[in-house]
MARVO-262653 format. One record per atom (N, C-alpha, C): residue number from 1; atom name; x, y, z. Coordinates in steps of 0.05 Angstrom, whole numbers, plus 5000, padded with zeros to 4 digits. Each point is the difference from the previous one (the first is absolute). Example, Ala and Ser with C-alpha at 12.3 -4.5 7.8 and 13.67 -1.06 7.14 Angstrom:
BEGIN
+-----+-------+------+------+------+
: num : atome :   c1 :   c2 :   c3 :
+-----+-------+------+------+------+
:   1 :     N : 5264 : 4886 : 5156 :
:   1 :    CA : 4982 : 5024 : 5000 :
:   1 :     C : 5018 : 5024 : 5000 :
:   2 :     N : 4993 : 5021 : 4986 :
:   2 :    CA : 5016 : 5024 : 5001 :
:   2 :     C : 4985 : 5022 : 5014 :
+-----+-------+------+------+------+
This chain:
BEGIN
+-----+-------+------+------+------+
: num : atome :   c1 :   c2 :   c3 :
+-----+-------+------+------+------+
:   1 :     N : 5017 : 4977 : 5000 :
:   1 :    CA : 4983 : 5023 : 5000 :
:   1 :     C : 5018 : 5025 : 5000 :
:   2 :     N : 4991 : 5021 : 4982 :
:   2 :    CA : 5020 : 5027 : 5001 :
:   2 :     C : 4980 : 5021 : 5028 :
:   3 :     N : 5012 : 5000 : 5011 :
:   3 :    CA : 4983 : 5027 : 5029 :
:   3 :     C : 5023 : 5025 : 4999 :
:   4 :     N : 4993 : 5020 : 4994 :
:   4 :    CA : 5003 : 5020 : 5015 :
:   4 :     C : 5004 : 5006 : 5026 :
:   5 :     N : 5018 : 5020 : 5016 :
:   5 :    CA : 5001 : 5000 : 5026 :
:   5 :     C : 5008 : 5027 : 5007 :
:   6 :     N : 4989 : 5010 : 5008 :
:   6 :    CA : 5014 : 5031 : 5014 :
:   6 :     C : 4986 : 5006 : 5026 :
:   7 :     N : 5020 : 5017 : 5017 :
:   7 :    CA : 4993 : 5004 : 5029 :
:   7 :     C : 5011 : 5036 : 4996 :
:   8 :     N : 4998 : 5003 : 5023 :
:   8 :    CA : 5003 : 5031 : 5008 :
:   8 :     C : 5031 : 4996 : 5019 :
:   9 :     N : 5005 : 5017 : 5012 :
:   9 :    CA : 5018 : 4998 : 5017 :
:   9 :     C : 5011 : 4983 : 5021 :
:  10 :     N : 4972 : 4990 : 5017 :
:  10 :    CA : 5000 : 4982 : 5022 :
:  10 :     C : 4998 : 4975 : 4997 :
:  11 :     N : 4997 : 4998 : 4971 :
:  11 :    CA : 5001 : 4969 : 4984 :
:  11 :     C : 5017 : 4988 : 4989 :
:  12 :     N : 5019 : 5019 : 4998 :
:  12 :    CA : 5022 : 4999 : 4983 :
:  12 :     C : 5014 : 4969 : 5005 :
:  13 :     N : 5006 : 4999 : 5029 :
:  13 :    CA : 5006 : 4966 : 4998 :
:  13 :     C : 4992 : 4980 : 4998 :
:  14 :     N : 4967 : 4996 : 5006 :
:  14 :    CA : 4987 : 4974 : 4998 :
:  14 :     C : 4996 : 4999 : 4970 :
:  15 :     N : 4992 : 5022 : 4983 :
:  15 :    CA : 5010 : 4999 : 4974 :
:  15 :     C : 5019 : 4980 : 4990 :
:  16 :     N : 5024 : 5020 : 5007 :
:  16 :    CA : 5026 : 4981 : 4988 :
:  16 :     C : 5008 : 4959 : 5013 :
:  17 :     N : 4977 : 4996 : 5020 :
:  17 :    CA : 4999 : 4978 : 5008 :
:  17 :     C : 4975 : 4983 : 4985 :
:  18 :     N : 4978 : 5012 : 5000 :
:  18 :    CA : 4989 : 4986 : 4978 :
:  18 :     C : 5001 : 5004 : 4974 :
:  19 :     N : 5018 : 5018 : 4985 :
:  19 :    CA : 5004 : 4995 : 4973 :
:  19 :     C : 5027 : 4977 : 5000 :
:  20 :     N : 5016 : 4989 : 5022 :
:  20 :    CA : 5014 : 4985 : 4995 :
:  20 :     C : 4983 : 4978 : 5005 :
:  21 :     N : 4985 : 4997 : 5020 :
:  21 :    CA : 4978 : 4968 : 5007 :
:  21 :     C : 4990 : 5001 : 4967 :
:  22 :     N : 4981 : 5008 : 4986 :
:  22 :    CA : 4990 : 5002 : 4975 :
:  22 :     C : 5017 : 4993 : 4979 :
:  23 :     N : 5023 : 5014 : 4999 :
:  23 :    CA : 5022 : 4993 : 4983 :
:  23 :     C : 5004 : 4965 : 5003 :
:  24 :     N : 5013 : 5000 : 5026 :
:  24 :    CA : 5007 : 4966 : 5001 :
:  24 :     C : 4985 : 4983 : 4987 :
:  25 :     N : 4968 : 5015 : 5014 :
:  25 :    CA : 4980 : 4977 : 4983 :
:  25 :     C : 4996 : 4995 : 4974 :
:  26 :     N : 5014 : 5014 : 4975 :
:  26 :    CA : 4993 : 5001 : 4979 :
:  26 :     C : 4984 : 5031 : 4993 :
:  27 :     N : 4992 : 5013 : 5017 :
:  27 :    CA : 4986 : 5023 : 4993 :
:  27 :     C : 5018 : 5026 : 4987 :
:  28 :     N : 4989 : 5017 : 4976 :
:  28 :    CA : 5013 : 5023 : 4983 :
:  28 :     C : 4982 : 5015 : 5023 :
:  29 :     N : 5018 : 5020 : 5003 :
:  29 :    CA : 4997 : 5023 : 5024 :
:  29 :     C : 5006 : 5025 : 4989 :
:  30 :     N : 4981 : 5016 : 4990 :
:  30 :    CA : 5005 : 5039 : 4999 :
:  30 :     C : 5006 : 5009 : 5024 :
:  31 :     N : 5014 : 5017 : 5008 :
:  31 :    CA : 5011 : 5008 : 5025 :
:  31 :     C : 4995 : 5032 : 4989 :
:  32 :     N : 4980 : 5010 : 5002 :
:  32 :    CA : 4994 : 5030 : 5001 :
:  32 :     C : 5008 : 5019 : 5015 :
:  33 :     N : 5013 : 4992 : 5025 :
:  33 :    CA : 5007 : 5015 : 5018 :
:  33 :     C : 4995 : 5000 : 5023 :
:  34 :     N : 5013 : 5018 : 5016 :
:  34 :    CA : 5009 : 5016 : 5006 :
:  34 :     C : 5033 : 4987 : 5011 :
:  35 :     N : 5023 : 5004 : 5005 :
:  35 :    CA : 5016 : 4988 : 4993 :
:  35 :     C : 5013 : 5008 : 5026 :
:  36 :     N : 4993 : 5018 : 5016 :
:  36 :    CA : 5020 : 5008 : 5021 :
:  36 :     C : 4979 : 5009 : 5027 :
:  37 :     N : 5009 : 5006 : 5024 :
:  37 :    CA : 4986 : 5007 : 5016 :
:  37 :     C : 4995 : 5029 : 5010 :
:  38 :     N : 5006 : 5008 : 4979 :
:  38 :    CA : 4992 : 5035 : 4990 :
:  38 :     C : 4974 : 5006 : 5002 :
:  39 :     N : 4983 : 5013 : 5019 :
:  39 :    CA : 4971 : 5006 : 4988 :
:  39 :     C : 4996 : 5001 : 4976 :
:  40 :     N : 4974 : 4989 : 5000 :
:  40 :    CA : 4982 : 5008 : 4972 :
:  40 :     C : 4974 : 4984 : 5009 :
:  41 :     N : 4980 : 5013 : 4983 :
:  41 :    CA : 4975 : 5008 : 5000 :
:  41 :     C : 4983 : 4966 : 4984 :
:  42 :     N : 4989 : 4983 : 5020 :
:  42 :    CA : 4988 : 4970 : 4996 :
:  42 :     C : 4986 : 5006 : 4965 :
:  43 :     N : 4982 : 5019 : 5006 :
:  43 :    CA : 4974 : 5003 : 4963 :
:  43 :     C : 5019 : 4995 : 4975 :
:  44 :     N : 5030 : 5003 : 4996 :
:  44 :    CA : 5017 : 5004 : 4986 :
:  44 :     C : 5005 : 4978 : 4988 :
:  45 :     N : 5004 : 4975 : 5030 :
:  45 :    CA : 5006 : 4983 : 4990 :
:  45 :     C : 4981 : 4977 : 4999 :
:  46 :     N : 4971 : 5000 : 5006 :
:  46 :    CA : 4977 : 4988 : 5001 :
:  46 :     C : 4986 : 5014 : 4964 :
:  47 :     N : 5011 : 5013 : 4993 :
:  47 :    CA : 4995 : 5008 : 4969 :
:  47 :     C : 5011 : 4990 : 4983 :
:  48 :     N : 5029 : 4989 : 5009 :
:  48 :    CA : 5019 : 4998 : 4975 :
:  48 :     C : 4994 : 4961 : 5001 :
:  49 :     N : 4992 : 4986 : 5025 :
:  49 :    CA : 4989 : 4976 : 4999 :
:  49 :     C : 4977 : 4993 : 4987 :
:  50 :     N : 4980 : 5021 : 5013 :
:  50 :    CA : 4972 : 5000 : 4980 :
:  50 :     C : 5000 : 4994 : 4976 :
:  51 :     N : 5017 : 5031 : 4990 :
:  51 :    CA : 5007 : 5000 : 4970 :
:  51 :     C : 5010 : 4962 : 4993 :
:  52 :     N : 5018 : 4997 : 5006 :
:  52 :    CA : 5020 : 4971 : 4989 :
:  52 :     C : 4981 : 4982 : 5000 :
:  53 :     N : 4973 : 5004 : 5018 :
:  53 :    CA : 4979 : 4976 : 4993 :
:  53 :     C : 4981 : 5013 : 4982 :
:  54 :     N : 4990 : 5011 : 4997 :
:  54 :    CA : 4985 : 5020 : 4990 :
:  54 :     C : 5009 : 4991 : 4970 :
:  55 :     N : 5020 : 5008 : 4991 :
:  55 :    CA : 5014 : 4998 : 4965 :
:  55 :     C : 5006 : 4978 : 4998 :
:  56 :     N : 4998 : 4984 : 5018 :
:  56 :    CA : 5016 : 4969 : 4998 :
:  56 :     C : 5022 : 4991 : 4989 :
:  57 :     N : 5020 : 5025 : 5010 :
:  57 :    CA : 5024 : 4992 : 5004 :
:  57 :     C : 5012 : 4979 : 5023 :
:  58 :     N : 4977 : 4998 : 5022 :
:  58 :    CA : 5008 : 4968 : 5016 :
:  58 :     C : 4973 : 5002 : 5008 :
:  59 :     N : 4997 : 4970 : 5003 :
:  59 :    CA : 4977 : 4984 : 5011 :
:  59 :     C : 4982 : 5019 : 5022 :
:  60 :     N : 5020 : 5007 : 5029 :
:  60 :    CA : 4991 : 5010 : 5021 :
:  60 :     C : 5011 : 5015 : 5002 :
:  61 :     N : 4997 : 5012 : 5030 :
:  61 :    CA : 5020 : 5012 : 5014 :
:  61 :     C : 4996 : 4996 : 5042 :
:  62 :     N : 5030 : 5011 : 5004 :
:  62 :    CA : 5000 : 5002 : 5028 :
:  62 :     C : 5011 : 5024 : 5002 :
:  63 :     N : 4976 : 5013 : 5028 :
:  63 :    CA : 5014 : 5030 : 5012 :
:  63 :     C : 5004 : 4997 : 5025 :
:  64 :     N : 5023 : 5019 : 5011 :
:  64 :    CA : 5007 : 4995 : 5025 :
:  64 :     C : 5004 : 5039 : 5005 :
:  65 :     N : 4982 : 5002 : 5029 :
:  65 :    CA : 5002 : 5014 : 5014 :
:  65 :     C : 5007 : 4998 : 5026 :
:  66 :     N : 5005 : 5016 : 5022 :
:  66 :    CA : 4994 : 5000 : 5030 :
:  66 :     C : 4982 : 4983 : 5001 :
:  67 :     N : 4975 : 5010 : 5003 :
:  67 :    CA : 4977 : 4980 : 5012 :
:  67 :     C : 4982 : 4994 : 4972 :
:  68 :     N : 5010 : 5009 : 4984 :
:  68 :    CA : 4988 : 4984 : 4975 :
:  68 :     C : 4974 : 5018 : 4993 :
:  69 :     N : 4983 : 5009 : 5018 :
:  69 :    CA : 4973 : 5017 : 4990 :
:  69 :     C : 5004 : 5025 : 4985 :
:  70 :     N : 5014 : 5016 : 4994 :
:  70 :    CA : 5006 : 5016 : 4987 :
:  70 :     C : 5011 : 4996 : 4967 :
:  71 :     N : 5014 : 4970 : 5007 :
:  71 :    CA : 5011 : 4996 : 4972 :
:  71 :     C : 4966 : 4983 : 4991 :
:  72 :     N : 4994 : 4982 : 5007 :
:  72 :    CA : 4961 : 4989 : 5001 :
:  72 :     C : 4984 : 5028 : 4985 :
:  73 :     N : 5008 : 5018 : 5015 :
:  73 :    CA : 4976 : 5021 : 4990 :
:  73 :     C : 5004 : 5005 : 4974 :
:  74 :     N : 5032 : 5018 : 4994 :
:  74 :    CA : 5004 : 5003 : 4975 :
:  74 :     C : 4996 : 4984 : 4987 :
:  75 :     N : 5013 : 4978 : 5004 :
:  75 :    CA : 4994 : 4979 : 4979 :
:  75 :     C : 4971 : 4989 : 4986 :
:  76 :     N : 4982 : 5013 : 5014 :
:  76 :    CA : 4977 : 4990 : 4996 :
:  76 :     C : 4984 : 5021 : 4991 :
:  77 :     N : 5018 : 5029 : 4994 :
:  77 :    CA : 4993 : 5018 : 4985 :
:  77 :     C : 5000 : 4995 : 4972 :
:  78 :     N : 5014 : 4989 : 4986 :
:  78 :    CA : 4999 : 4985 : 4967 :
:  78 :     C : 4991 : 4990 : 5004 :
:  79 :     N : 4970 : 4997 : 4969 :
:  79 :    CA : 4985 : 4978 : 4996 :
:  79 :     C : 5014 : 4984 : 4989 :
:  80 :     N : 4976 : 4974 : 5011 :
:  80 :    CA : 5011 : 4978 : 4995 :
:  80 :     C : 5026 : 4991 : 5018 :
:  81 :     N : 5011 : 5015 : 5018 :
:  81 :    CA : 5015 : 4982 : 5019 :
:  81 :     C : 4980 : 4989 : 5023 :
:  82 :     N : 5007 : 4979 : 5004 :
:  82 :    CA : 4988 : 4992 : 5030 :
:  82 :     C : 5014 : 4984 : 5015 :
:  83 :     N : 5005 : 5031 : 5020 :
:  83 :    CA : 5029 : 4990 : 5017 :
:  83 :     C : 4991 : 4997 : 5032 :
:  84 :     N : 5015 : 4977 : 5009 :
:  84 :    CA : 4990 : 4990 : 5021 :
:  84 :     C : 5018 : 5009 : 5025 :
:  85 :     N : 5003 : 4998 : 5025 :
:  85 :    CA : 5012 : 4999 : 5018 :
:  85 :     C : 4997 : 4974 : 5018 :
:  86 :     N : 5025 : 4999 : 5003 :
:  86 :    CA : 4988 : 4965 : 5005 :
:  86 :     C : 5025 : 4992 : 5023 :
:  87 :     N : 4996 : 4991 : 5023 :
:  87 :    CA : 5008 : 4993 : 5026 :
:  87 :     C : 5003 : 4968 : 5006 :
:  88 :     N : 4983 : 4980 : 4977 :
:  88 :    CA : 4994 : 4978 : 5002 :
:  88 :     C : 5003 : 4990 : 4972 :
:  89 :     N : 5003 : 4972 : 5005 :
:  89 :    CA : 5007 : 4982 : 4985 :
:  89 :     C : 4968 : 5004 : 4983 :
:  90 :     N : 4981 : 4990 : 5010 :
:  90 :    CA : 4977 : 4993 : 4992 :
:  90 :     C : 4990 : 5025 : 4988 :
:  91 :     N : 5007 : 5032 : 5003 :
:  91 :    CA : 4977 : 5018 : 4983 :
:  91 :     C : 5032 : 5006 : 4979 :
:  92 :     N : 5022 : 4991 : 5001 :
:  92 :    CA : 5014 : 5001 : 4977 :
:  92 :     C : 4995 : 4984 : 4980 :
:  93 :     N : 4997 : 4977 : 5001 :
:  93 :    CA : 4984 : 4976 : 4986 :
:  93 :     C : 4966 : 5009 : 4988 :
:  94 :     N : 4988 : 5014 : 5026 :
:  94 :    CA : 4964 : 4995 : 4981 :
:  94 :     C : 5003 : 5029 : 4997 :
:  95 :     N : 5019 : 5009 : 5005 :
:  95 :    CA : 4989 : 5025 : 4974 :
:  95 :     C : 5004 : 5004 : 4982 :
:  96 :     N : 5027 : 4984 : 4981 :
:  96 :    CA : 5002 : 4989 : 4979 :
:  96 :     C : 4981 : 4979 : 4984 :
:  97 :     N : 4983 : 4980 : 5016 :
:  97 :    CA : 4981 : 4987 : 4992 :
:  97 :     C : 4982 : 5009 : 5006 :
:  98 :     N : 4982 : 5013 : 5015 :
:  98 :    CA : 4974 : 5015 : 4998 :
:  98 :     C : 5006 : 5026 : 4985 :
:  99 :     N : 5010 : 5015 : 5009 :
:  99 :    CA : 4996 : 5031 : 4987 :
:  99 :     C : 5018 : 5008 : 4985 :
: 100 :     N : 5021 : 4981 : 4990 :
: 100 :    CA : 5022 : 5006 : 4976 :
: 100 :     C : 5011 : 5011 : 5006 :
: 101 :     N : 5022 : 5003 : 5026 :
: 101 :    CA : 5007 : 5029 : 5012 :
: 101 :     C : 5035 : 4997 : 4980 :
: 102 :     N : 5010 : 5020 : 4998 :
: 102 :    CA : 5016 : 5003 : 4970 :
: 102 :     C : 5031 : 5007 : 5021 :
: 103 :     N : 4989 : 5012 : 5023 :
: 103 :    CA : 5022 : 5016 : 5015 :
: 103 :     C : 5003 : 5001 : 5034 :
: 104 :     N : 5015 : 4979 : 5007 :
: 104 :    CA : 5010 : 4995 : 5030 :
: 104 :     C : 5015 : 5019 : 5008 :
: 105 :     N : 4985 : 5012 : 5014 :
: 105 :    CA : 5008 : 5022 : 5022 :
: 105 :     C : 5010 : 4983 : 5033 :
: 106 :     N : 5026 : 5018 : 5003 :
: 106 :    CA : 5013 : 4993 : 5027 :
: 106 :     C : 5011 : 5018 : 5009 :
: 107 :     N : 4998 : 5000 : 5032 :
: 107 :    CA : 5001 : 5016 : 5007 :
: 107 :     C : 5031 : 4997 : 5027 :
: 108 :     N : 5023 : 5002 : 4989 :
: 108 :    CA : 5023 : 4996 : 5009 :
: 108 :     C : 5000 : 5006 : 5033 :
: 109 :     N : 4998 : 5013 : 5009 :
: 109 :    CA : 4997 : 5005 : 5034 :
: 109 :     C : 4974 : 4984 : 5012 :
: 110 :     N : 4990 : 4983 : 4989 :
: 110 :    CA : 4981 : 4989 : 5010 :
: 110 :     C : 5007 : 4967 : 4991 :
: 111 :     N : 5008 : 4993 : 4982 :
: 111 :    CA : 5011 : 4974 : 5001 :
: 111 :     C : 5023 : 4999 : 4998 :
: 112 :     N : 5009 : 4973 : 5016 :
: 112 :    CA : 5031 : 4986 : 4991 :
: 112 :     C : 5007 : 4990 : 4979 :
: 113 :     N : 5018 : 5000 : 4991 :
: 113 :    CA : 5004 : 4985 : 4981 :
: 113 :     C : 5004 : 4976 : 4977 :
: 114 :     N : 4989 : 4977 : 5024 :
: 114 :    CA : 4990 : 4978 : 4980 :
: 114 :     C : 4975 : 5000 : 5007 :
: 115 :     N : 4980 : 5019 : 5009 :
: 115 :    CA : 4975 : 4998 : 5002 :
: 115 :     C : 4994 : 5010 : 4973 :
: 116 :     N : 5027 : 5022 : 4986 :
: 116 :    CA : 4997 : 5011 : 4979 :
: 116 :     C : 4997 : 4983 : 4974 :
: 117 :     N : 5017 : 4987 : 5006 :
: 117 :    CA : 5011 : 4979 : 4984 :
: 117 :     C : 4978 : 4970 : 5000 :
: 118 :     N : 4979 : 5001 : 5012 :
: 118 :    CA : 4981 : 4980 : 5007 :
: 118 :     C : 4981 : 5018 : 4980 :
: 119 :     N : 4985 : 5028 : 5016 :
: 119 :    CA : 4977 : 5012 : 4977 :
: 119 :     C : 5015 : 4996 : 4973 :
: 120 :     N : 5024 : 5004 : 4983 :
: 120 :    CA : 5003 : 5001 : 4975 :
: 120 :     C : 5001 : 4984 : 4987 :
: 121 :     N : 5004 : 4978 : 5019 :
: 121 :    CA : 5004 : 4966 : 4988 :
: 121 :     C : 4970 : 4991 : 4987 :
: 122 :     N : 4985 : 5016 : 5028 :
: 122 :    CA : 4971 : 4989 : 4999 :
: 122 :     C : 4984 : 5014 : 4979 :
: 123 :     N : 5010 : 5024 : 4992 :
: 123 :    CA : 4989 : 5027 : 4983 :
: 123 :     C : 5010 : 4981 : 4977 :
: 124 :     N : 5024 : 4997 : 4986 :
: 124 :    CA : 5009 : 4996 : 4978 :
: 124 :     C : 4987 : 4970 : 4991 :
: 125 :     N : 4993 : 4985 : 5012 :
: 125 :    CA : 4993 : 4963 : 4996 :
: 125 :     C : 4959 : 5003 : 4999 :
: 126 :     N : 5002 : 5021 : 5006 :
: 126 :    CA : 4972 : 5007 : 5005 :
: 126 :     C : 4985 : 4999 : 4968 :
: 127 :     N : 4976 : 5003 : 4991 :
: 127 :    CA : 4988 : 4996 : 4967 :
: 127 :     C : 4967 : 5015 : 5010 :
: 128 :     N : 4993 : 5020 : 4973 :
: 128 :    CA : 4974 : 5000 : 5011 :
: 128 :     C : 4984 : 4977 : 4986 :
: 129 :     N : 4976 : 4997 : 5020 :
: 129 :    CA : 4990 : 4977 : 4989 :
: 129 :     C : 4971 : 4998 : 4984 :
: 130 :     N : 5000 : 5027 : 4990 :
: 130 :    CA : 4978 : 5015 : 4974 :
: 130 :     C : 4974 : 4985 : 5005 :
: 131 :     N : 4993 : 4989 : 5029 :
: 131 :    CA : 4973 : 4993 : 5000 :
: 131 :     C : 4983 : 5027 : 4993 :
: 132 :     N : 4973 : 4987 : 4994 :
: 132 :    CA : 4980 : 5032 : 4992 :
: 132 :     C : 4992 : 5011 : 5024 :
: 133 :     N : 4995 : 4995 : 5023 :
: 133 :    CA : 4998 : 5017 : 5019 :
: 133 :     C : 5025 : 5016 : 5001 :
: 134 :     N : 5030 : 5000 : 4998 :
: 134 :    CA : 5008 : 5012 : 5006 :
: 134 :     C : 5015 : 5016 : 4973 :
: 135 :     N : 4993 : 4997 : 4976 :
: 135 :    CA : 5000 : 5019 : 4973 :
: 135 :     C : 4973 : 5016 : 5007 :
: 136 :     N : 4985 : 4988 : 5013 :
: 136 :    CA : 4969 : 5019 : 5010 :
: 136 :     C : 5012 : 5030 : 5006 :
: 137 :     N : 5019 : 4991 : 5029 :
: 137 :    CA : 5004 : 5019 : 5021 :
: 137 :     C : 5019 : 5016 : 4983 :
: 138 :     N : 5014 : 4990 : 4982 :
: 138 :    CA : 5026 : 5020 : 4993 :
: 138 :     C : 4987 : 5013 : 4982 :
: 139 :     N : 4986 : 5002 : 4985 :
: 139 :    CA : 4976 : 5009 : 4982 :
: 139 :     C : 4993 : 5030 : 5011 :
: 140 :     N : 4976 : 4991 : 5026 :
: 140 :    CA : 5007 : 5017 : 5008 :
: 140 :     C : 5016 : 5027 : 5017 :
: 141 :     N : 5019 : 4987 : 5004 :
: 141 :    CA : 5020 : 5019 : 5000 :
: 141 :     C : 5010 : 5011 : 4985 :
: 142 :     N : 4991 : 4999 : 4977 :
: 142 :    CA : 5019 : 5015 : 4975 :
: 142 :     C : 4977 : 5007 : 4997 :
: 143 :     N : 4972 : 4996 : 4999 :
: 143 :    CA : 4975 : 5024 : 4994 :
: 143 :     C : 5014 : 5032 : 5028 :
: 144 :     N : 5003 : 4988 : 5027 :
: 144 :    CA : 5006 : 5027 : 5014 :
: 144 :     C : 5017 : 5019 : 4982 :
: 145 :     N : 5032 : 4974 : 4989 :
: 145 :    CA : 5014 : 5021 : 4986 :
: 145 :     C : 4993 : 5023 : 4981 :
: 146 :     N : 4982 : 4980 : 4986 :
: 146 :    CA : 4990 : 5017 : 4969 :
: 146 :     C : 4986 : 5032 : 5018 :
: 147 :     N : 4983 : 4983 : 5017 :
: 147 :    CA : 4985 : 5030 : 5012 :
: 147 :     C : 5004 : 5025 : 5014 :
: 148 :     N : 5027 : 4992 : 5000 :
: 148 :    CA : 5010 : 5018 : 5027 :
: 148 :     C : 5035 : 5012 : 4976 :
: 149 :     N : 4987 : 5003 : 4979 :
: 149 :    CA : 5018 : 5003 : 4980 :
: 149 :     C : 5019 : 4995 : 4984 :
: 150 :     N : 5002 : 4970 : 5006 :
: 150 :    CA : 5014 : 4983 : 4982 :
: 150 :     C : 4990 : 4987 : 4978 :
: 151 :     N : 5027 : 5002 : 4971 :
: 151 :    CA : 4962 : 4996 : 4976 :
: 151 :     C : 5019 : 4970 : 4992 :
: 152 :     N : 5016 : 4996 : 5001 :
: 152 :    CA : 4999 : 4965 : 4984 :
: 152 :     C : 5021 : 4983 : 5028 :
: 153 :     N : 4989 : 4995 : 5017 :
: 153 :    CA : 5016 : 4979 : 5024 :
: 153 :     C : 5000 : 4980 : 4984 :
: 154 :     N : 5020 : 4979 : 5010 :
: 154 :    CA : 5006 : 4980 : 4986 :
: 154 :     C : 4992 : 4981 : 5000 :
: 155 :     N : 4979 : 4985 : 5001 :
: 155 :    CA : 4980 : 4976 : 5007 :
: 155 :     C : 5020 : 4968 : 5002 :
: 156 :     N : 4995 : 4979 : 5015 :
: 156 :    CA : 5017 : 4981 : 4998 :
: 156 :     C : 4989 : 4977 : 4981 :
: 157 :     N : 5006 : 4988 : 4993 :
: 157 :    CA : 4991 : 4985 : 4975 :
: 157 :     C : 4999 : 4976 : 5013 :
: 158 :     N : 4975 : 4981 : 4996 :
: 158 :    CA : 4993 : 4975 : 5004 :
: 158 :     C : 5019 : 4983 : 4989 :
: 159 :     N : 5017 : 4990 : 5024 :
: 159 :    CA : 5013 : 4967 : 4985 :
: 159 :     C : 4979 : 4979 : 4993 :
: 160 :     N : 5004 : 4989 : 4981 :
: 160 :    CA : 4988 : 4976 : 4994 :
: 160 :     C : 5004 : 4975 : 5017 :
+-----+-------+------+------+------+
């Protein structure tokens, strides 16, 4: 799988720890940034992930903030991302299979590090599983998008 990954400042190392876990496993890794522990501003780099799923330049993505809700928010300012925050094994997994979630948000001062390395394992092995209740629900969520000023979100396409 190709994922995207960018963090802000306070992420900067679980970053560079799970783009090497990912790597080992076979995974192509965009590394967007941020590269040093210099401030800078989470929306920056929760855009430039978006984007990389968005154009499908890689499959997914992972953001890493402090506590992760800030990078969650932006991220979930582009349509068509649906980015999760995720603390557990189990809503890293069903939010990829229920609600297609495209982008694992973490939140570095709040987890350790192979807890990190557990949500991404579980995020990346994860599949959505295009039942119609849940193409129902993502449906409408892209009707909110359209209405609230977004004119072509990206609809997910029924596997066969």
């Amino acid at each position: 799988m190709h994922i995207a990954i960018g963090s802000d400042h306070s992420g900067v190392s679980l970053k560079s720890l799970l783009r090497e876990y990912l790597t080992d496993r076979g995974h192509q890794v965009q590394d967007v940034g941020t590269s040093t522990s210099d401030p800078v501003d989470y929306p920056d780099f929760a855009e430039a992930v978006g984007l990389a799923v968005l154009e499908g330049v890689t499959d997914r993505g992972i953001l890493i903030c402090g506590s992760g809700i800030g990078a969650s928010v932006a991220a979930n300012k582009l349509p068509g991302i649906r980015a999760g925050l995720c603390h557990d094994t189990y809503s890293a997994h069903q939010g990829v299979e229920h609600d297609n979630m495209n982008v694992l948000v973490l939140g570095a001062r709040v987890i350790g590090p192979e807890m990190a390395c557990e949500l991404v394992s579980s995020f990346v092995r994860a599949e959505f599983t295009n039942e119609d209740r849940h193409l129902r629900r993502l449906a409408k969520l892209m009707t909110i998008e359209r209405r609230y000023g977004v004119k072509n979100p990206p609809i997910p396409e029924r596997k066969a």
